[in-house]
N, C-alpha and C positions, 0 to 999 in steps of 0.2 A: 908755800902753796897751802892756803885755806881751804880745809876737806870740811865738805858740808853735807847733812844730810838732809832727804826731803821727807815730810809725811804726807801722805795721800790717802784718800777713803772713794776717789770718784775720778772723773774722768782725767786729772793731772795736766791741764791744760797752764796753770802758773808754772808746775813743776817744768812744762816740755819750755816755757818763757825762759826757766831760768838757765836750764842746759843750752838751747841755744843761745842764750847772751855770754855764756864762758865760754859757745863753741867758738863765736863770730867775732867778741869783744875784746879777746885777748885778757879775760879777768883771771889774776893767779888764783883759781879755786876749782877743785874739782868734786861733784858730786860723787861721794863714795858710795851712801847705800840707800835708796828708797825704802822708806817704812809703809808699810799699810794693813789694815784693819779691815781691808774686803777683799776677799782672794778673788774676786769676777771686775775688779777695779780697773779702767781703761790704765792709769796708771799707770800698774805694773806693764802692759803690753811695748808701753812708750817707754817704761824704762831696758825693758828687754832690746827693743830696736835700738836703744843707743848704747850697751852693754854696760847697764849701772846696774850693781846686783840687787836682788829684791829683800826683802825680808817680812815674810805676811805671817800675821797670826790671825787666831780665831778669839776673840774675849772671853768666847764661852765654855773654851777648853783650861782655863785658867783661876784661880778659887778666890784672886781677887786682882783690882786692879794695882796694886802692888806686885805682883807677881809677876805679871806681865809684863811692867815698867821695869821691872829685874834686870828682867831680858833683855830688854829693849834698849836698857843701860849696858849691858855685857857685848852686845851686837854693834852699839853706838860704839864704844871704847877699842873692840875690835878692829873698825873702820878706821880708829884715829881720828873721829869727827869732832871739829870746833865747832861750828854752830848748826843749828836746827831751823829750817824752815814750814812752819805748818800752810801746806798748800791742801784747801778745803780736808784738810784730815776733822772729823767730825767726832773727836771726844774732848774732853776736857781734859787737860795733862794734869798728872797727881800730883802727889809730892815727893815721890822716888826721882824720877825725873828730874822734875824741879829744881829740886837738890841737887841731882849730878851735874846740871847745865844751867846755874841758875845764872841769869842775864846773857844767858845764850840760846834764848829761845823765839823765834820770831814768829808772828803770826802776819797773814794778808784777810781782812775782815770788809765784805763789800756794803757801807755805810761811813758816816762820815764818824766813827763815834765821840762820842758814847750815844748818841742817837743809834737808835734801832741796833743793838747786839743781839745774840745768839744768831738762832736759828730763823732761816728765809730773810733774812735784812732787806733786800730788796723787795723782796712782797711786804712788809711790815712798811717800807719806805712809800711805794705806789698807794696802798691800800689807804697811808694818813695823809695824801696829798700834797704831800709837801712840794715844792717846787726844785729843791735841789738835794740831792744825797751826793754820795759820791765813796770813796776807796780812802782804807787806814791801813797801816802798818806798822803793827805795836809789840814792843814785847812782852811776853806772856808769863802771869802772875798764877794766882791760883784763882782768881777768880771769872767768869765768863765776859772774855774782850773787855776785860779790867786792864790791861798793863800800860806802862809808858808809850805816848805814841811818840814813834819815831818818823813817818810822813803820813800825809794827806793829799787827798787830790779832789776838788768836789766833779760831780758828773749834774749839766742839769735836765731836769725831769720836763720836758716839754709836753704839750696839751694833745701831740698825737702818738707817743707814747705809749705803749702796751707793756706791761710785764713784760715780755720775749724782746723789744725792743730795747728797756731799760737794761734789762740783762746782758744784753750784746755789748750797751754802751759803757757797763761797765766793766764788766771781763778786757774789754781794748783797754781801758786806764789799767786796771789789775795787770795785765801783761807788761806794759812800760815801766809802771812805778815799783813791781816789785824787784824784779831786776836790776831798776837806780838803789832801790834801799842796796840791793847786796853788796852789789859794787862798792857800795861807801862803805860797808861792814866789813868786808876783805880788805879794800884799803886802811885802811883804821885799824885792822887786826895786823894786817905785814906792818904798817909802821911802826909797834907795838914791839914786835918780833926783833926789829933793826934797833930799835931802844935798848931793847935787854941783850944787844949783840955787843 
């Protein structure tokens, strides 16, 4: 059983994708512990309703971001968690982190990248006109939606289209495709498991 965990900073809508695809899909993995970084975060509420324990901190209570990835590291390891999923969690991961899970860290980035990373990729995508963006899922480097990408999916940007439209049409790809990534990372990891048995 692959124990994974989620990061969240917003409403957790990849996160609630990916608990029901191991409620319904029969995938050997279970979410052991939601991370987040905004205690008012829909998130957590979603994780409460499906009884996945929380773990929220404050960054400001904290004297760096090393300190907090400490933690974060001690809380991950308590869980038993093999891999990380960043679902819209909205920091850059450091290098504590990094370190403790490195090539086990997953991001969902809505753009096809390396087109339009960071922050609002979808307004950054509408805004240059381009005709088609779409959804990546990569693993995560020390740089901003720098890492390996592991899938793509493109979404196209049609002429009556609105920011709120585009968004919709991508969050439905972000919900399928993240879920297919995992499934192929838990599989890949139990065969893994059966090798060194």
């Amino acid at each position: 059983m692959t124990k994974i965990a989620v990061f969240a900073s917003g409403s957790g809508s990849n996160f609630q994708a990916l608990a029901e695809a191991i409620q319904t899909e029969g995938v050997p993995a279970e979410i052991s512990i939601l991370i987040s970084d905004q205690p008012d975060a829909y998130a957590i509420t979603r994780a409460e309703h499906l009884g996945i324990p929380v773990f929220v901190f404050r960054t400001k209570e904290y004297s760096s971001k090393a300190e907090f990835e400490g933690l974060i590291v001690e809380k991950l390891r308590e869980a038993g968690v093999d891999i990380i999923f960043l679902a819209g969690y909205m920091r850059l991961i450091g290098e504590t982190l990094l370190t403790a899970f490195a090539g086990k860290i997953v991001n969902i980035h809505p753009s096809l990248l390396p087109a339009f990373p960071g922050k609002d990729a979808i307004g950054q995508a509408f805004n240059a006109g381009v005709k088609v963006t779409g959804v990546t899922v990569h693993l995560v480097d020390e740089g901003m939606d720098t890492g390996p990408i592991i899938d793509q999916e493109s979404v196209r940007i049609d002429e009556e289209d609105t920011r709120d439209t585009l968004q919709k049409k991508i969050q439905q790809i972000e919900h399928q495709l993240y879920p297919k990534v995992m499934k192929q990372l838990v599989s890949a990891a139990a065969k893994r498991e059966e090798v060194k048995k």
